[in-house]
C-alpha positions as CSV (number, residue, x, y, z in Angstrom):
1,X,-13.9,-7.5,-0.3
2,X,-11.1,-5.5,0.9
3,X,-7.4,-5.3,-1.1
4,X,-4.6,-6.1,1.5
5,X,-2.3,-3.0,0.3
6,X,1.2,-4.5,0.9
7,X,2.6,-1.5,-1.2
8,X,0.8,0.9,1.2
9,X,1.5,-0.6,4.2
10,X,5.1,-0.9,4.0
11,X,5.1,3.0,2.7
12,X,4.0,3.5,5.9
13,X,6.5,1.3,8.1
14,X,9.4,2.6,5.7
15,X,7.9,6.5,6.7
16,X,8.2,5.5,10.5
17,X,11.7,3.9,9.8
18,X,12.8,7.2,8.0
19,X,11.8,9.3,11.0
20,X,13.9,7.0,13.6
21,X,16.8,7.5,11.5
22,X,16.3,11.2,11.6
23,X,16.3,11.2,15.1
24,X,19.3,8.7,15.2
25,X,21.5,11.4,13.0
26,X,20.1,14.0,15.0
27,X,21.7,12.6,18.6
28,X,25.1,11.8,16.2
29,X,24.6,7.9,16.1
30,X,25.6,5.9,13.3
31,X,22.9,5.2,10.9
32,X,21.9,1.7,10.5
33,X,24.1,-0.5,7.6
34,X,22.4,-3.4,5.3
35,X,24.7,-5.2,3.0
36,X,23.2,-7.8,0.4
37,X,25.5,-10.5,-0.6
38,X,24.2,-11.5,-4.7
39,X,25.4,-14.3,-6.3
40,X,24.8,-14.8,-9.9
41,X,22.8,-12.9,-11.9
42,X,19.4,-14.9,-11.8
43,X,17.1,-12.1,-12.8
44,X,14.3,-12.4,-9.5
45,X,17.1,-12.0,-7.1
46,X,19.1,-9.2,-9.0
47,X,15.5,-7.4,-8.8
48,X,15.0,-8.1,-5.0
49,X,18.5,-6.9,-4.0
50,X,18.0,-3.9,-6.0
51,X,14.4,-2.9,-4.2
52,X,16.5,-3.5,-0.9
53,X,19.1,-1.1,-1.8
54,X,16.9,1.3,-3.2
55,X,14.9,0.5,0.0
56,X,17.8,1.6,2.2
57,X,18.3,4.9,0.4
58,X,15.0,6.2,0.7
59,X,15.1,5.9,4.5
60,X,18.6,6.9,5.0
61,X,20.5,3.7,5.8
62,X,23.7,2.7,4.4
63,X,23.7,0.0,2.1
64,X,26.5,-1.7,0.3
65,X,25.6,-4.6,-2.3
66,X,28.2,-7.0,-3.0
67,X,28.0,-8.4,-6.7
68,X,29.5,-12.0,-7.0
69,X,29.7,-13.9,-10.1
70,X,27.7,-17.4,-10.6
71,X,30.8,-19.4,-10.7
72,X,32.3,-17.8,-7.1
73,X,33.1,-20.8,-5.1
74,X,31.6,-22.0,-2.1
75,X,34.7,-21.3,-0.2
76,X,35.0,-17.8,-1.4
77,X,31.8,-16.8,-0.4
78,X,32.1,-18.1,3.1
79,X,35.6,-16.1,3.1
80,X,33.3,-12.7,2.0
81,X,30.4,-13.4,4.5
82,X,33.1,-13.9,7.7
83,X,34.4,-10.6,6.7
84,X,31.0,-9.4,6.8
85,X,30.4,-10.9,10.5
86,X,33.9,-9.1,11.6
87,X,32.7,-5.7,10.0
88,X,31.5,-4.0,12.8
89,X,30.4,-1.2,10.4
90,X,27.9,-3.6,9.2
91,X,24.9,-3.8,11.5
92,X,23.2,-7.3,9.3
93,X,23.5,-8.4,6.1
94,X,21.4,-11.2,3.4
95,X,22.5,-13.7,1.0
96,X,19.7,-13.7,-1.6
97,X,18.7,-17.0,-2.3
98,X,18.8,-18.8,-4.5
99,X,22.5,-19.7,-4.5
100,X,24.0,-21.7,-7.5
101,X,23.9,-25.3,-7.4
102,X,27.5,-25.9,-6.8
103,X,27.2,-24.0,-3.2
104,X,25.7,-25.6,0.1
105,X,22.7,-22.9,0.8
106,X,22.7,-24.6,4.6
107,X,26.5,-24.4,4.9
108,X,26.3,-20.9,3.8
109,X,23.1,-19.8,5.8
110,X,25.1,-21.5,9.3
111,X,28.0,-19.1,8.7
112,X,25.9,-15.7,9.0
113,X,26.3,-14.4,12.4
114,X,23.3,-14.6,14.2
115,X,23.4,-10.9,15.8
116,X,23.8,-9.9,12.3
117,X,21.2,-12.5,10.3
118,X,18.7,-10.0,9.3
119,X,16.6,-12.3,7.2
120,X,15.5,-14.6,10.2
121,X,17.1,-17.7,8.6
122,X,20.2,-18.7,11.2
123,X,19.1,-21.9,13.6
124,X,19.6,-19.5,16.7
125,X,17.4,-17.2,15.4
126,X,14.5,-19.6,14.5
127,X,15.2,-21.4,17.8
128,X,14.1,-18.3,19.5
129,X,11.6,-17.8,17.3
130,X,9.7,-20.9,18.5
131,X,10.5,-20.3,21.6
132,X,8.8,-16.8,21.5
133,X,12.3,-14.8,22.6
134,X,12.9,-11.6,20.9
135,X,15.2,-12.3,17.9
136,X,15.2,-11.4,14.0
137,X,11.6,-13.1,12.9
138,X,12.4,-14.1,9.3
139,X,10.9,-11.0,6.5
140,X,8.3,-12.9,4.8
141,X,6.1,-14.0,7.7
142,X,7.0,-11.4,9.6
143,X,5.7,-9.3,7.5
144,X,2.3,-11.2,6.5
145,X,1.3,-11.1,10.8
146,X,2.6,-6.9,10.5
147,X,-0.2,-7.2,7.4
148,X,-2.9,-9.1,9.5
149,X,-2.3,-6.2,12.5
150,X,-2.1,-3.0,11.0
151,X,-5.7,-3.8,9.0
152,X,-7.1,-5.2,12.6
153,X,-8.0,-8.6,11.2
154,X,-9.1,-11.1,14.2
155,X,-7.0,-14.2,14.6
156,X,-7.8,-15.4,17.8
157,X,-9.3,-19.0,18.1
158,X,-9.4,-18.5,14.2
159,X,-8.6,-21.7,12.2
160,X,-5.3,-21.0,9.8
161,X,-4.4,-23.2,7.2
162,X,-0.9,-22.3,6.2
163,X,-0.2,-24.3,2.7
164,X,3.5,-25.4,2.2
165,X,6.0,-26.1,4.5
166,X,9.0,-24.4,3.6
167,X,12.0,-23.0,6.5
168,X,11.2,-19.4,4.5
169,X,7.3,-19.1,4.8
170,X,5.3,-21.9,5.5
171,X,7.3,-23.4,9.2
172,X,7.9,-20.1,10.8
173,X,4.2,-19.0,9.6
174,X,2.6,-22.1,11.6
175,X,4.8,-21.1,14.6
176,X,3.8,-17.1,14.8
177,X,0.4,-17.5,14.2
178,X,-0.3,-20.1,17.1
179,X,1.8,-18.4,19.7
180,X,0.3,-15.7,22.5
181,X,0.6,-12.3,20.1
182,X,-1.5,-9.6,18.5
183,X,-1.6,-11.4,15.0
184,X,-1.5,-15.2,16.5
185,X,-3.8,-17.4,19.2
186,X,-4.7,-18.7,16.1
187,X,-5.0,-22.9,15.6
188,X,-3.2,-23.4,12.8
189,X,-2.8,-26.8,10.4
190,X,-0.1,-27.0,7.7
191,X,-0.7,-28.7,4.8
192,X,1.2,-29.4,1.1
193,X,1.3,-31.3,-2.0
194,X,1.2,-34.6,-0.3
195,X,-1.7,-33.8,2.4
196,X,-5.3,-36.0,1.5
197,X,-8.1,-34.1,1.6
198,X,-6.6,-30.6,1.0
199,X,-10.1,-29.3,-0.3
200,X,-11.9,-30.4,2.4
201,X,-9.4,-28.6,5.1
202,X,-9.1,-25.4,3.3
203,X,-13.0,-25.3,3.2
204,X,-12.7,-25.0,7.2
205,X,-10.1,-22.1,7.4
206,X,-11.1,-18.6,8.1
207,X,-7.5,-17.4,6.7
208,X,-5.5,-19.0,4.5
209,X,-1.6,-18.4,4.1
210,X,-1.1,-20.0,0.4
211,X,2.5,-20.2,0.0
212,X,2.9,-23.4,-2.1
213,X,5.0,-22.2,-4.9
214,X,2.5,-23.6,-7.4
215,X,0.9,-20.7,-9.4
216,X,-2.7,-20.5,-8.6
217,X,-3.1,-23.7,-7.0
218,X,-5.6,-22.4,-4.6
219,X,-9.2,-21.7,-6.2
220,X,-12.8,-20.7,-5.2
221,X,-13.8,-24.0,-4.7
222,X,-11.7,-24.7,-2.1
223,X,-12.5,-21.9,0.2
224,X,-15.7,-20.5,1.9
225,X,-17.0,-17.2,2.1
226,X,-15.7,-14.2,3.8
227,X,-12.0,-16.6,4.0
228,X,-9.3,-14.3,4.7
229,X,-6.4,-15.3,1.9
230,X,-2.7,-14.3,2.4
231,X,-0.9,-15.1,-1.0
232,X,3.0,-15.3,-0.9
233,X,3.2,-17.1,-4.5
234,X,4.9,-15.1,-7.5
235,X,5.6,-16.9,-10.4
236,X,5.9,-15.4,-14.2
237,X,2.7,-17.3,-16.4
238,X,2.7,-16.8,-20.1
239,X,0.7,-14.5,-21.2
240,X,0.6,-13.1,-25.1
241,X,-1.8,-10.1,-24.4
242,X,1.4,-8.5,-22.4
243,X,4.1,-6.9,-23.9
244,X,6.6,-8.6,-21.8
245,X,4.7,-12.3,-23.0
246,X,4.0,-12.9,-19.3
247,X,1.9,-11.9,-16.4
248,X,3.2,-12.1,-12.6
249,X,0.2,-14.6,-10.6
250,X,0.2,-15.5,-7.1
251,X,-0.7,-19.2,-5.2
252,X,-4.2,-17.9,-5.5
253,X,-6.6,-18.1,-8.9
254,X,-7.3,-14.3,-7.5
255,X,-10.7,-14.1,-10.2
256,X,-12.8,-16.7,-7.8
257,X,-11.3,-16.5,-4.6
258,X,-11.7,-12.9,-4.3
259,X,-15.2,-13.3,-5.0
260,X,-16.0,-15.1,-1.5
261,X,-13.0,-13.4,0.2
262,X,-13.7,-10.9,3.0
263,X,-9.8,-9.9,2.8
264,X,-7.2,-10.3,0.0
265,X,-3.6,-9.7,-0.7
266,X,-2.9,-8.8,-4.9
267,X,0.2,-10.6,-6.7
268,X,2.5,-7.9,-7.0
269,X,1.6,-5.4,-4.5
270,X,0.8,-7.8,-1.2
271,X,3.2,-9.8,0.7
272,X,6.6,-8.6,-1.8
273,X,6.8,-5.2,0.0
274,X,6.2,-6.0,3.4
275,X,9.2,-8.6,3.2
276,X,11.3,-5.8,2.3
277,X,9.9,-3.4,5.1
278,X,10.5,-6.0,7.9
279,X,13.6,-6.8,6.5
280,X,14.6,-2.9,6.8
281,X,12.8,-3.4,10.5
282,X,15.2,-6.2,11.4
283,X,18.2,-3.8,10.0
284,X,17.0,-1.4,12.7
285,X,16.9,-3.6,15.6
286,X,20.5,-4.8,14.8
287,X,21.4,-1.1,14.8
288,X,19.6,-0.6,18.3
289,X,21.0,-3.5,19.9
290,X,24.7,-2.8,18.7
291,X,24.1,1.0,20.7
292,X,23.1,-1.0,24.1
């Protein structure tokens, strides 16, 4: 069984980034600029937005994080993201989601520019997506197929079962991994909480993208042996032997999948860093695409 080292792999991407930059200051262009609009001060998000921005630094791009407080109204953070879109200093920018309750999270995510929607998430962008045109693929599963290539795992004619069916992970997911690409050709079958006979369909799949959002939902029953297994899941679990009282657990019950898995990703340490290396990848294409 091999470890899927998320943490290692997006070292490596952030190390490439870092020496494009280089070369960018070096011919006198302007560096690449990531701005993060936050919301609130729900703990996950405040430590996401703070490993982008520290992200950003290490590689050299500008970064600016805007801090909003929970009770900003929806009208006021529309007002801040259209100053973002006419900033032409700013190459893309986020909203970290979750938003709180009182604002419209599809109003908000229509408003981003697309040229500048470096998380993937704009209509236009997933549009293009499907329709296999070069645009911003959203971080996550961008970032799981980047995974799948760098550590040469076949996917050709393999059957995927992508669990959950969410716009951030699951839907694109489907879409990359059965189009014409390195990581993709694959046949693909989406399934969630409501499908019958979930056991019996992840027993068929030769990778497994588990991204479900219920903590380890998928166990060693319900796969076969040598099952390649992409966890997204992260959710905090009780745990009194920690000094923190909880433990961080993926979609996966890691202790008997990994014992028939040929390939696993660890919760933390898998798919978390990649998102934030494609996301810094995205940064860079805005960048490249505002010197044409």
């Amino acid at each position: 069984m091999t470890i899927l080292d998320g943490k290692k792999v997006s070292n490596d991407i952030k190390d490439e980034i870092a020496e494009h930059v280089k070369a960018m200051v070096s011919k006198g262009e302007k560096v690449p600029h990531l701005a993060a609009i936050l919301v609130g001060t729900d703990g996950a998000s405040m430590t996401y937005v703070n490993a982008k921005v520290k992200a950003c630094e290490r590689i050299g791009f500008n970064s600016t994080l805007i801090d909003l407080p929970d009770y900003t109204t929806e009208e006021e953070l529309l007002q801040k993201i259209d100053q973002l879109n006419t900033d032409n200093d700013i190459d893309g920018f986020i909203v970290q989601l979750p938003l709180p309750k009182h604002i419209d999270e599809q109003k908000v995510l229509m408003a981003v520019n697309p040229d500048k929607d470096v998380d993937g998430f704009h209509p236009t962008n997933v549009g293009k997506m499907a329709l296999d045109l070069p645009t911003f693929l959203p971080a996550t599963p961008y970032g799981i197929m980047e995974l799948l290539e760098r550590y040469q795992i076949e996917t050709s004619g393999k059957n995927v079962v992508v669990l959950g069916r969410s716009h951030i992970v699951g839907r694109p997911m489907s879409i990359l991994m059965s189009q014409k690409r390195k990581a993709g050709d694959a046949t693909v079958t989406v399934v969630h909480s409501r499908s019958k006979n979930l056991k019996e369909i992840t027993l068929e799949a030769d990778i497994v993208v588990a991204a479900i959002g219920i903590s380890e939902f998928l166990t060693g029953d319900m796969v076969k042996e040598d099952v390649v297994i992409i966890d997204v899941g992260i959710t905090r679990v009780p745990d009194a032997t920690k000094k923190t009282g909880y433990r961080l657990a993926g979609d996966v019950e890691f202790e008997s999948v990994s014992k028939k898995a040929s390939y696993i990703t660890p919760v933390p340490g898998g798919v978390g860093p990649m998102t934030i290396a494609m996301l810094l990848k995205n940064t860079l294409l805005a960048r490249e695409r505002n010197l044409q």
